[in-house]
matplotlib code that plots the C-alpha trace (Angstrom):
import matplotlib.pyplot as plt

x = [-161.4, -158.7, -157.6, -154.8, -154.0, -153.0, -150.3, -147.3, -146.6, -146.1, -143.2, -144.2, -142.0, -145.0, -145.0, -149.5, -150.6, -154.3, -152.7, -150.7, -153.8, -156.1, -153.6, -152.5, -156.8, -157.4, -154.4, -156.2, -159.6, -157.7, -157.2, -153.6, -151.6, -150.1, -147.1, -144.2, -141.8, -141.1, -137.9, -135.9, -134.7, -134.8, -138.2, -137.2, -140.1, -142.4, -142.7, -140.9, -137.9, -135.4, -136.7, -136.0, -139.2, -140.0, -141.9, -144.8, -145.0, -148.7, -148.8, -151.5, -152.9, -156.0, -154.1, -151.5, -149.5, -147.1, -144.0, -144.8, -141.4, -142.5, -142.9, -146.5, -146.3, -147.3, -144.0, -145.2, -148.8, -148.3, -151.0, -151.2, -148.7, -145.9, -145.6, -145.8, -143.3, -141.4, -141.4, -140.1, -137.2, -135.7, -137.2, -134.8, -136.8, -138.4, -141.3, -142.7, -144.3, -145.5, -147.7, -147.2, -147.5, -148.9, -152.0, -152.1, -156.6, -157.2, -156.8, -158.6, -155.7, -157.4, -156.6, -152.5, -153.2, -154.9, -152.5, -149.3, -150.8, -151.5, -147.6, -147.1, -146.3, -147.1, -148.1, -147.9, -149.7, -148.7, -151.7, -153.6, -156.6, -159.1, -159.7, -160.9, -159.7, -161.7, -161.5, -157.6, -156.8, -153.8, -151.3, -149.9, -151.7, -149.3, -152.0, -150.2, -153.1, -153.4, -156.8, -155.2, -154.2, -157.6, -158.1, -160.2, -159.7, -161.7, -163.6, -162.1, -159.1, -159.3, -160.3, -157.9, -154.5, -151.8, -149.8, -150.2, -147.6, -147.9, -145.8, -144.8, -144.0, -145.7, -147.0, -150.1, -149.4, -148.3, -151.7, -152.8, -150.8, -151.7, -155.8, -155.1, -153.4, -156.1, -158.5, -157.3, -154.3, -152.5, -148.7, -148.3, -145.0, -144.0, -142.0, -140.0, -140.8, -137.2, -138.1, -138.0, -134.4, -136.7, -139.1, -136.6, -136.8, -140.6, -140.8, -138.3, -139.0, -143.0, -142.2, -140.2, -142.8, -145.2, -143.2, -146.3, -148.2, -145.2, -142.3, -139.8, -139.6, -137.1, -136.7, -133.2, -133.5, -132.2, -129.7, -128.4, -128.9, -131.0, -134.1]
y = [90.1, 88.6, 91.6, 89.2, 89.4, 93.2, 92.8, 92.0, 93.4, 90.8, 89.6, 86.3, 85.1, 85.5, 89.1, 89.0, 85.7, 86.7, 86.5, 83.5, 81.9, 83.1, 81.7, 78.4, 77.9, 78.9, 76.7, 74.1, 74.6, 73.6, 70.9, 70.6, 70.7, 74.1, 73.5, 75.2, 72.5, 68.9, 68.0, 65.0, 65.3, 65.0, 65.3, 68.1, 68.6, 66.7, 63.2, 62.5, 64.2, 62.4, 60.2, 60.6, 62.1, 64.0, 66.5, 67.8, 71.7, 73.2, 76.5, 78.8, 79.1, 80.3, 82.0, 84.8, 84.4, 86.8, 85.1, 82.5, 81.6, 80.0, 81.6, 79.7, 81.3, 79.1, 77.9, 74.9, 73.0, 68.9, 66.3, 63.8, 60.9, 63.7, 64.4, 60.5, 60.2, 63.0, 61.4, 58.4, 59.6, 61.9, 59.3, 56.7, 54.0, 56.5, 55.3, 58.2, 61.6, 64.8, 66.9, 70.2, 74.1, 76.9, 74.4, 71.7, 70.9, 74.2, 71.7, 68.5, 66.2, 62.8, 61.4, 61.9, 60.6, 57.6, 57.2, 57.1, 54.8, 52.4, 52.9, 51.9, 54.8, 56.3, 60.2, 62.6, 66.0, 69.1, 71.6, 74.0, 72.0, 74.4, 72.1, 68.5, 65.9, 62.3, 60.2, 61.4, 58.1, 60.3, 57.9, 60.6, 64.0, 67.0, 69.9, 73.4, 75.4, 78.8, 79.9, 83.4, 84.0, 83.5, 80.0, 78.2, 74.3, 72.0, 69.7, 66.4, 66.8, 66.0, 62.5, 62.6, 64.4, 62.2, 65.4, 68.9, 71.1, 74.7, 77.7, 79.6, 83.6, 84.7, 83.4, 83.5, 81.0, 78.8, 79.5, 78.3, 74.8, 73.6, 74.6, 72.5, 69.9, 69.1, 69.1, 66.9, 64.5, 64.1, 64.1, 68.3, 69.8, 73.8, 74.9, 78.5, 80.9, 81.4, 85.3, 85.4, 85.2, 84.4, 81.8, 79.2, 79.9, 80.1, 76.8, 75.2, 76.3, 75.5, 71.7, 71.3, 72.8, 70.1, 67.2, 64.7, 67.0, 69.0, 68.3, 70.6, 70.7, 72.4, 73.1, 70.6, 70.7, 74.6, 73.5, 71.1, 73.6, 71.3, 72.0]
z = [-16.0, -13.5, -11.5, -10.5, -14.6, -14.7, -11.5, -13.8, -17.4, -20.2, -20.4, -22.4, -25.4, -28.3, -28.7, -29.6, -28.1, -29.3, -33.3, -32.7, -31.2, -34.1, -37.0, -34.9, -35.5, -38.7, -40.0, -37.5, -39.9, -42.9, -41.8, -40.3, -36.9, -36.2, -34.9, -33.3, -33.5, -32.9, -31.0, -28.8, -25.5, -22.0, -19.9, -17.7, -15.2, -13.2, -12.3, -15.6, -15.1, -16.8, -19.2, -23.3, -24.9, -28.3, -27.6, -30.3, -29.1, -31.0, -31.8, -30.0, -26.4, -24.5, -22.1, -21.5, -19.0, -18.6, -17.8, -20.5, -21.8, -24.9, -28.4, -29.7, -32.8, -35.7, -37.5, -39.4, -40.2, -40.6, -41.1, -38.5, -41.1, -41.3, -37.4, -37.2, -39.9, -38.0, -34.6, -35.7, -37.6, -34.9, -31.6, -31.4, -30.5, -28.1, -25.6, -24.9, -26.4, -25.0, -26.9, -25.1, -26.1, -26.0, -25.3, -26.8, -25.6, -28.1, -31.2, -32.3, -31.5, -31.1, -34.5, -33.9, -30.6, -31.9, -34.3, -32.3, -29.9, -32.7, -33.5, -29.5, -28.4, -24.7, -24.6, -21.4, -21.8, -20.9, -20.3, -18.0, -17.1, -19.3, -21.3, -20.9, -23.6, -22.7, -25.9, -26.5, -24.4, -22.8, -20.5, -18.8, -17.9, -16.2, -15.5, -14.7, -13.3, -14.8, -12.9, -12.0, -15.6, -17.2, -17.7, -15.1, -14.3, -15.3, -12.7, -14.8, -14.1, -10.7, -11.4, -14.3, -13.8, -13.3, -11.9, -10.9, -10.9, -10.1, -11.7, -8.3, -7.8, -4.7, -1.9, -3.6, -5.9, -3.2, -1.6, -4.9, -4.9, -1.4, -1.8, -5.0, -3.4, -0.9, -3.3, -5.7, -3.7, -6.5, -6.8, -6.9, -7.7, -7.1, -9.9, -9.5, -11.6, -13.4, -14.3, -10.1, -8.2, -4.7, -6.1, -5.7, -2.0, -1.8, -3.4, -1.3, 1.9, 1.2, 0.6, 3.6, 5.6, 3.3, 2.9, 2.4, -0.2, -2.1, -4.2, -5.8, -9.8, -11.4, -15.1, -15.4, -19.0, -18.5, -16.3, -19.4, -21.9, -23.8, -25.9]

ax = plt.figure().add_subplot(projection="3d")
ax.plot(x, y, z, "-o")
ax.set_aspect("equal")
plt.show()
């Protein structure tokens, strides 16, 4: 085990990961999507920030993380044609979706990927790197490493990431995001830890110090009060 894991108490927004992990699968083995929700709105982080996206949020995760501020539990199961059907009722004439979570790598999703790219759609991921996904076809890959927490990168997503961006709450983790950084080259960005008043100041002060390798994310979509 990470000693690193038993620094902070969980303060994560699924109150037993472990059971939302093990229904989000067995609903997966019957044949559906476990889902928590599927929604429209702004892109709020990365190199995205900004743009309209509907977001597909799966249910389950193969990590902990303590300040985790999503709930993964399992709220719905759809087939592949009802999320479809779903997206393009609420997307608006929407370019772009993100299949994020919990983790969205923990679940066979290459049929609903292949299927909304044969609708013309463009799809970012949001996931920890675990995990690698080759025949998803993904346009857009944003990997948040979670090494610390339990779930170790995988090599392929150095070639592959489009992004990196790094949850920040001690120097450590900022440790973490310029070893990454020069490893990999791609665009990295430090995200604050919002459970953290001072990791708004680590993360700025470490991309001024970095201006060539470091960028500043924040999680706007808060600021709006959107979903």
């Amino acid at each position: 085990m990470d000693l690193a894991r038993l620094e902070k108490p969980y303060l994560g927004a699924t109150p037993d990961p472990a059971a939302a992990t093990r229904e989000a699968m067995q609903a997966a083995k019957d044949g559906l999507i476990p889902l928590v929700e599927i929604f429209y709105s702004l892109q709020g982080e990365g190199l995205r920030s900004g743009q309209a996206t509907v977001f597909i949020r799966t249910a389950g995760c193969n990590c902990d993380c303590w300040f985790c501020d999503t709930d993964f539990r399992v709220r719905l199961t759809l087939s592949v044609e009802e999320i479809t059907e779903e997206v393009r009722r609420i997307g608006n004439d929407c370019q772009w979706i993100c299949l994020t979570g919990g983790e969205p790598t923990i679940l066979d999703l290459s049929p609903l990927c292949d299927r909304l790219h044969e609708q013309g759609y463009l799809i970012q991921m949001e996931t920890n790197g675990s995990r690698p996904q080759p025949t998803w076809g993904v346009d857009h890959i944003t990997v948040s490493p979670k090494n610390r927490q339990g779930a170790r990168l995988d090599p392929w997503y150095l070639q592959n990431a489009t992004e990196f961006k790094y949850v920040v709450d001690s120097e450590t983790d900022l440790e973490d995001a310029f070893a990454g950084v020069c490893a990999h080259g791609k665009p990295t960005s430090l995200q604050p830890n919002a459970l953290n008043p001072q990791a708004a100041r680590l993360c700025t002060e470490a991309v001024k110090a970095h201006p060539q390798k470091l960028r500043l994310s924040l999680q706007t979509h808060k600021y709006l009060q959107i979903p």
